[in-house]
N, C-alpha and C positions, 0 to 999 in steps of 0.2 A: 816847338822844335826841341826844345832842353827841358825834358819832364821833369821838372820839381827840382829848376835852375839854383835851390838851395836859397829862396828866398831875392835874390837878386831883381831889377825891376829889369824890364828890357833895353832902356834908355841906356845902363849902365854895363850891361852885357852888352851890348852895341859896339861901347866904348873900350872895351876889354878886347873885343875882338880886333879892333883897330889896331888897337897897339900891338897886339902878336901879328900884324901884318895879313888878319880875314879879311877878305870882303865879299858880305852876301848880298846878291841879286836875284830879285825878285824876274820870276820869267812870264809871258804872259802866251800862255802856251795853250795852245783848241785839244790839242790833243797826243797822246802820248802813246807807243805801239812798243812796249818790250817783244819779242820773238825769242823763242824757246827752240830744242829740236821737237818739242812736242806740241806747243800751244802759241798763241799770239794773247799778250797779258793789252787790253785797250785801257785807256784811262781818258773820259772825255771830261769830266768834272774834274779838276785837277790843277792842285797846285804845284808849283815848283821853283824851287833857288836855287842857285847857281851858289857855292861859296868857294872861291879862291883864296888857297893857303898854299905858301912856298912851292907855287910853279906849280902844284895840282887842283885842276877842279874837283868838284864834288857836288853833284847834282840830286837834290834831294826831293822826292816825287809822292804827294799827300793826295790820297783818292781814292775809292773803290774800284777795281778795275773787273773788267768786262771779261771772260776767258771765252776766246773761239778758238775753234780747229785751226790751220796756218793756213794761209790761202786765202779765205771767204771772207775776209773784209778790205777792199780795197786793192790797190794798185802792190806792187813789190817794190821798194825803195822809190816812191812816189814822194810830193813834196811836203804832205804833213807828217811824215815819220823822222824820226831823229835817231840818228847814227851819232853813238858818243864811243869814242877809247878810252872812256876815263873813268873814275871809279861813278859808281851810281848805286846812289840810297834810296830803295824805294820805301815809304811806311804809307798802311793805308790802315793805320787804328790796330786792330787787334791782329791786322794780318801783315804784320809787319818783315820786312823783307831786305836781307843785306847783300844786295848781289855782288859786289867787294868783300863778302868774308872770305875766311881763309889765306886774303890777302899778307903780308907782313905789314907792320906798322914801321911807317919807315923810322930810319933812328933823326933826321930829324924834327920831326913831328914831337919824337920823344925827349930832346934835347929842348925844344918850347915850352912843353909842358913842365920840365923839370924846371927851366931857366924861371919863369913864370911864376911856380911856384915854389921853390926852394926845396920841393920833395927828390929823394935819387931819379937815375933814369930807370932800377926797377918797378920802384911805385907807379911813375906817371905813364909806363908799358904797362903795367896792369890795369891802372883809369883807364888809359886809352883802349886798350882792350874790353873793358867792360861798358865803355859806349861809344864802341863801334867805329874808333877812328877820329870821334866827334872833339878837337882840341878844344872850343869850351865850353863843353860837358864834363870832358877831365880835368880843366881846372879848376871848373867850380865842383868839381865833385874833391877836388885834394884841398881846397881852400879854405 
């Protein structure tokens, strides 16, 4: 989930995240239906976490996903599809997908990351930016 976490074991990044107030939950999910105005993205093999920081989810979604026409697979708002208002990270390896960009990073995300690491709030808006929102990717990337 944290490419090249800067050496860190996950035990320890676990506990990093605690303390800035993350918590990630593992979902145990059959199946995943992004919808587009053009296509329906399927993901049946598929991982996903849920990680809660300061009152926002963020749903992180690991898989190859299937692309059909809209329509021809299944029901409309039936009960294995997931309706989220919140930001949503999809990666699936090389085809990796931020459907949250363009978003703002909010400033306090950037006030953690600063507070965390002792670097300004410009530096830790640029880590933050540079993975994708991800608060400990950017501190281990400013650590």
């Amino acid at each position: 989930m944290f490419g090249g976490g800067g050496g860190l074991d996950p035990r320890k990044m676990k506990q990093m995240m605690k303390q800035m107030g993350i918590e990630v939950t593992e979902i145990d999910a059959n199946e995943i239906v992004i919808r587009t105005d053009d296509e329906e993205l399927v993901f049946t093999d598929v991982e996903v976490q849920r990680m809660d920081a300061q009152g926002q989810a963020t749903y992180q979604i690991v898989g190859d996903p299937e692309s059909r026409p809209l329509g021809e697979g299944g029901d409309s708002g039936g009960d294995g599809d997931v309706d989220v208002e919140e930001e949503i990270t999809a990666s699936g390896g090389a085809d990796e997908v931020d459907v949250g960009a363009g978003e703002e990073i909010p400033d306090s995300d950037v006030e953690i990351v600063a507070q965390r690491t002792g670097a300004s709030e410009e530096q830790a808006r640029e880590a933050l930016e540079a993975e994708n929102g991800d608060l400990a990717a950017a501190v281990s990337r400013l650590e």
